[in-house]
C-alpha positions in Angstrom: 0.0 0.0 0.0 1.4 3.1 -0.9 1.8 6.2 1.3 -1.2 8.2 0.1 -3.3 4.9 0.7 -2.1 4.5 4.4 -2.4 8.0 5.4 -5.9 7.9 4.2 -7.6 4.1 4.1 -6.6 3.2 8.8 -7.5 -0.6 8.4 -8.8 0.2 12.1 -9.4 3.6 13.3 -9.4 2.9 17.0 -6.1 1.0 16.8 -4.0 4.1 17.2 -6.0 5.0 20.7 -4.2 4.4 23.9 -7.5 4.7 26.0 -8.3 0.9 27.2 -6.7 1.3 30.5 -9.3 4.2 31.1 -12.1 5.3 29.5 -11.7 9.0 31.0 -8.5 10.1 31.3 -8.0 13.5 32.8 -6.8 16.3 30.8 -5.9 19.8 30.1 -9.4 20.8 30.3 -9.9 22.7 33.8 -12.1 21.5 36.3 -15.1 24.5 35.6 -15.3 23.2 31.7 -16.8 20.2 33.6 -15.4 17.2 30.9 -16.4 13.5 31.5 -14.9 12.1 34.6 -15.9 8.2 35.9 -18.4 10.1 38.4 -20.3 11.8 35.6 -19.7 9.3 32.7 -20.2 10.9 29.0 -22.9 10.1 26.6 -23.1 8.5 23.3 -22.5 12.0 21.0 -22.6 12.4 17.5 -20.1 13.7 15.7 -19.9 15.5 11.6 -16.3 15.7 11.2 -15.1 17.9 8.2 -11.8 17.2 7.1 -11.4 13.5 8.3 -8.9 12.2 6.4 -6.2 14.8 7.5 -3.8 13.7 10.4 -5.8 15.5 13.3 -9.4 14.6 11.7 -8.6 10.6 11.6 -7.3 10.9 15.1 -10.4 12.7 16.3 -12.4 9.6 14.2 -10.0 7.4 15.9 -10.8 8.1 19.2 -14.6 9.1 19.6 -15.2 5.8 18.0 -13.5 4.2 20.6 -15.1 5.3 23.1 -18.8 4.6 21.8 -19.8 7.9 20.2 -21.0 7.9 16.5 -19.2 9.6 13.7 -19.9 11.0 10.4 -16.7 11.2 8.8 -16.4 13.9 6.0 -13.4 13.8 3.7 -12.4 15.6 0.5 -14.5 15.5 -3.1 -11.7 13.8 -5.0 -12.0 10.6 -7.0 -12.3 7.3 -5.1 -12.1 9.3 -1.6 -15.4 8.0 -0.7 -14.3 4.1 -1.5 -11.0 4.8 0.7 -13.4 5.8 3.8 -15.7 2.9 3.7 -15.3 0.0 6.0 -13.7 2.4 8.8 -15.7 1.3 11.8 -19.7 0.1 12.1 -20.3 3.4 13.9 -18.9 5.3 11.4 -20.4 7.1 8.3 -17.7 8.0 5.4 -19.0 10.6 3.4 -16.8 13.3 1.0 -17.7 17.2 -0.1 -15.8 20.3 -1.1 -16.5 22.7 1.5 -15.9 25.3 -1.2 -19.9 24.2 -2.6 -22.8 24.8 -0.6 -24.7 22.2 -2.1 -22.2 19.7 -1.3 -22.2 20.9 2.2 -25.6 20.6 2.8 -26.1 16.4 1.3 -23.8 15.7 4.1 -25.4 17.2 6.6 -28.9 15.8 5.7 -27.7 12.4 4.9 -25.5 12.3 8.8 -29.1 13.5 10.3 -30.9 10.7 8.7 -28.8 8.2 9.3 -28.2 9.3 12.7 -31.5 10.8 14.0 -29.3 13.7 15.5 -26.0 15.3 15.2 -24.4 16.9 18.7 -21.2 18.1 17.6 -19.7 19.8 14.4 -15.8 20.1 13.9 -14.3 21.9 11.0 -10.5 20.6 10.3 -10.3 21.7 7.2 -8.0 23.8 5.5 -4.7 23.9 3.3 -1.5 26.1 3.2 0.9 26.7 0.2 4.8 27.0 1.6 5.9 30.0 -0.5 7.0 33.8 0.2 3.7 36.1 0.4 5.4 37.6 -3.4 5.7 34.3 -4.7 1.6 33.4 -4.5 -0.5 34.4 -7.0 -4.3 35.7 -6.9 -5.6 32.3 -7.9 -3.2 30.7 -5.2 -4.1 33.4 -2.5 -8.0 33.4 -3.3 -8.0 29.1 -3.2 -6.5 29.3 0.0 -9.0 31.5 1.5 -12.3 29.5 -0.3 -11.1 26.5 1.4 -10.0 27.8 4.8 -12.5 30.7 5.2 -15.2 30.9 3.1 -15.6 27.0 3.7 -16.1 27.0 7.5 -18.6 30.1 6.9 -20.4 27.6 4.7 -20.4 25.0 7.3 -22.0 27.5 10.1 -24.4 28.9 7.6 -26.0 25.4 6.2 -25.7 23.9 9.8 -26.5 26.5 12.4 -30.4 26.2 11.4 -30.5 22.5 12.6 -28.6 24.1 16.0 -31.2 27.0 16.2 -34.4 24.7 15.6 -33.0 22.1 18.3 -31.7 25.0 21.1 -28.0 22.6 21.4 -25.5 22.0 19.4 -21.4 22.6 19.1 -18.9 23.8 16.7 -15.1 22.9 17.5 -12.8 25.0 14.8 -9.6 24.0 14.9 -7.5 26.7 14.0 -3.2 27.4 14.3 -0.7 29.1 16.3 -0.8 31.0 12.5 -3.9 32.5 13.8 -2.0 34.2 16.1 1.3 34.6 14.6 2.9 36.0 10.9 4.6 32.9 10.0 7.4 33.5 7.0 6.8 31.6 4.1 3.0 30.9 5.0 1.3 35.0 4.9 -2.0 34.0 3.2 -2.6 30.8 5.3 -1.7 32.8 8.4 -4.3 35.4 7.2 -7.1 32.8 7.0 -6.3 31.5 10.2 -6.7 35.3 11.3 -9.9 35.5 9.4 -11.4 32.2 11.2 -10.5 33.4 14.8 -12.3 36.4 14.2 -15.5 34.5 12.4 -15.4 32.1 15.3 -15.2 34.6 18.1 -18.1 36.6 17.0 -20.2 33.5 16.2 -20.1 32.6 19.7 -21.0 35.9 20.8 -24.0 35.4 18.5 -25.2 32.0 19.1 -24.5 31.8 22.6 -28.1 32.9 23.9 -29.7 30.3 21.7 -27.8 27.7 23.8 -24.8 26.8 20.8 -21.4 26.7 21.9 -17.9 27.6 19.9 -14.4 26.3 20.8 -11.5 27.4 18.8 -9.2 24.9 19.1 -5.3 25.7 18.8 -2.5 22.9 18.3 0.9 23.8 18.6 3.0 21.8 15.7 1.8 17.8 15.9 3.4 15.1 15.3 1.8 12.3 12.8 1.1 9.4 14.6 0.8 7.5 11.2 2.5 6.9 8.0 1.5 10.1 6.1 3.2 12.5 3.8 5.3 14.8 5.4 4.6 18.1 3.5 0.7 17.1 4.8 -1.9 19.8 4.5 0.6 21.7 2.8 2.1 22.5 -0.9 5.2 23.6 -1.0 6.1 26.6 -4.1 9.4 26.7 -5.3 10.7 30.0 -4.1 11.9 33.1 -6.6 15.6 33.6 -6.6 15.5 36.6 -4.1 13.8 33.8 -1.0 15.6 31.2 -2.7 18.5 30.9 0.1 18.4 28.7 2.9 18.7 31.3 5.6 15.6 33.7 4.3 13.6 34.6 6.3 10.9 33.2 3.6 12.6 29.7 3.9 11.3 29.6 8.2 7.8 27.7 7.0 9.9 24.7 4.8 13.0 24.9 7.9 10.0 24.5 10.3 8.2 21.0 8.6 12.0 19.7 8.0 11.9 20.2 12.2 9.0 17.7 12.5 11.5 14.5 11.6 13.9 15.4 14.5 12.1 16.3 17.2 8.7 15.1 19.2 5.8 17.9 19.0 2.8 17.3 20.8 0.8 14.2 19.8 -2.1 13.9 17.4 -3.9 11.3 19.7 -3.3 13.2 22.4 -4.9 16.3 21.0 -7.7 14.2 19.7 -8.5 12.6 23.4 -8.5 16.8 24.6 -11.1 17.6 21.5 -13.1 14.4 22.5 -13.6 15.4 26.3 -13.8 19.2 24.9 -16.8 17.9 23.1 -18.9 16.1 26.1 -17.9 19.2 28.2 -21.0 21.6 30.2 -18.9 24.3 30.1 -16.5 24.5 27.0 -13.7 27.6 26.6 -14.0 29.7 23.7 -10.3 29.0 23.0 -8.0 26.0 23.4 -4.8 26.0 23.4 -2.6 22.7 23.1 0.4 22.1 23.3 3.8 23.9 24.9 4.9 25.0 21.4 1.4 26.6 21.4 1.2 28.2 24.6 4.4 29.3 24.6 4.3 31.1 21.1 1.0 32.7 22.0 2.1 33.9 25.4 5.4 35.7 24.1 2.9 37.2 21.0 0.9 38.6 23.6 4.3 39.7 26.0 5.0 41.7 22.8 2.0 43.1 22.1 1.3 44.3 25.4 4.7 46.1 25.7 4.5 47.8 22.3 0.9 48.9 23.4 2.5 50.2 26.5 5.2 52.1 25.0 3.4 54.8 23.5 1.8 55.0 27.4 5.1 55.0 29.3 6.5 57.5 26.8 3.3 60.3 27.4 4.1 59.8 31.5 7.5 60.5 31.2 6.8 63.9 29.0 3.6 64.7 31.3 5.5 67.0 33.6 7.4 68.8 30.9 4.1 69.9 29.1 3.0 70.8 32.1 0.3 68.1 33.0 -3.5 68.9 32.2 -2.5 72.8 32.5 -0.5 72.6 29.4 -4.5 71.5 28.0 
């Protein structure tokens, strides 16, 4: 079997889940989100996973299946996609659209309802990047990205949230990046749809909150695949101009940063997938997960920056206050 077919066609998708020894392993999730615990056991959920045949999708597959929920797994519109996802599990539903067409969208959703009855929880882990200097990507390049990653999850909300509104429950986990957060060299227009989908997802919440729907951003640090998959993954790689061409560019960080996956040991894909599962039975879910060290730690010294260049401008009026005169100089 060749790499594309392994990293898309599990022959089990609960083999890769380390959860026999306990069905509710604690987490990162704080005690006030109120996750599963043996003293308040979870109940059978059903999932619509978009984007199941990436790494963090299958895992996600992987380990709600194994622990009794139901699943509709949604892969990509591409030929033979749907044959590679049958057979995945007898709770499982493989079904394939391009979240780019509404239509397509909307015959998953129906077909998941009626073959379920219900559908508790929606996850969006869709999305692609191309490696290449923000110069470098063309319109058509820069527009697909944002189709796929943006406009694609506000197709999701839109054809879904009706079922959500008419039933008063429901929940949305978006999985976003630490390039929602961060510029990222050598990925701008990715980095600006992760930017876009923060801010769609925040204000969603703020919107849908009243009528008893909840939003989770979730944010992963770099993850290692826990599979046989290729190594570029969601992204395409652009060979650079001559002026980023150098190996020390600035431009070059994005291709430097997936050629640091071999060597080192990021946080796990199952282990975010176990988080996202007990994020999804949770009473009380955050609006924004952060997981990983990588993660937290890039997003804490963002924010250490951001407060200090807000402050500067601050610190710098104090220190002239007295020469102007205070308020009397107004």
């Amino acid at each position: 079997m060749d790499t594309y077919q392994t990293a898309h066609n599990p022959e089990s998708p609960t083999q890769s889940s380390p959860t026999s020894t306990n069905p509710y392993p604690r987490t990162y999730l704080p005690a006030s989100c109120e996750p599963p615990s043996s003293s308040k056991p979870a109940e059978q959920t059903v999932w619509v996973i978009f984007g199941a045949t990436g790494h963090l999708g299958r895992s996600i597959c992987r380990v709600a299946l194994a622990r009794g929920d139901c699943v509709t797994a949604v892969g990509r519109n591409l030929p033979g996609e749907e044959a590679f996802m049958k057979g995945w599990h007898q709770m499982c539903q493989g079904l394939v659209c391009d979240v780019r067409v509404r239509d397509t969208i909307s015959k998953v959703f129906s077909r998941a309802l009626g073959h379920w009855g219900k559908i508790d929880v929606v996850v969006n882990c869709t999305g692609y990047g191309i490696i290449g200097a923000c110069e470098d990507q063309d319109e058509r390049e820069i527009r697909a990205q944002f189709e796929t990653n943006l406009v694609g999850a506000a197709n999701i909300f839109q054809l879904t949230l009706p079922y959500f509104r008419e039933r008063g429950s429901g929940m949305y986990i978006v999985f976003s990046s630490t390039a929602g957060t961060l510029g990222i060299p050598g990925l701008g227009p990715y980095c600006a749809t992760k930017w876009a989908i923060e801010g769609l997802a925040e204000s969603l919440m703020y919107e849908v909150e009243p009528l008893g729907i909840k939003v989770t951003i979730v944010v992963p640090g770099l993850s290692r695949r826990d599979e046989l998959a290729p190594m570029w993954g969601h992204f395409l790689l652009k060979p650079p101009a001559d002026a980023y061409r150098a190996t020390n560019s600035p431009a070059q960080h994005a291709t430097r940063m997936i050629d640091w996956l071999k060597y080192r040991e990021p946080t796990s894909a199952i282990r975010i997938a176990e988080i996202t599962w007990e994020l999804g039975h949770s009473t009380h879910p955050p609006l924004r997960l952060f997981m990983g060290n990588h993660a937290v730690e890039a997003i804490r010294d963002r924010l250490r920056s951001t407060i200090e260049e807000v402050s500067f401008p601050f610190l710098s009026f104090l220190m002239w206050w007295p020469l102007v005169g205070g308020w009397g100089y107004f």
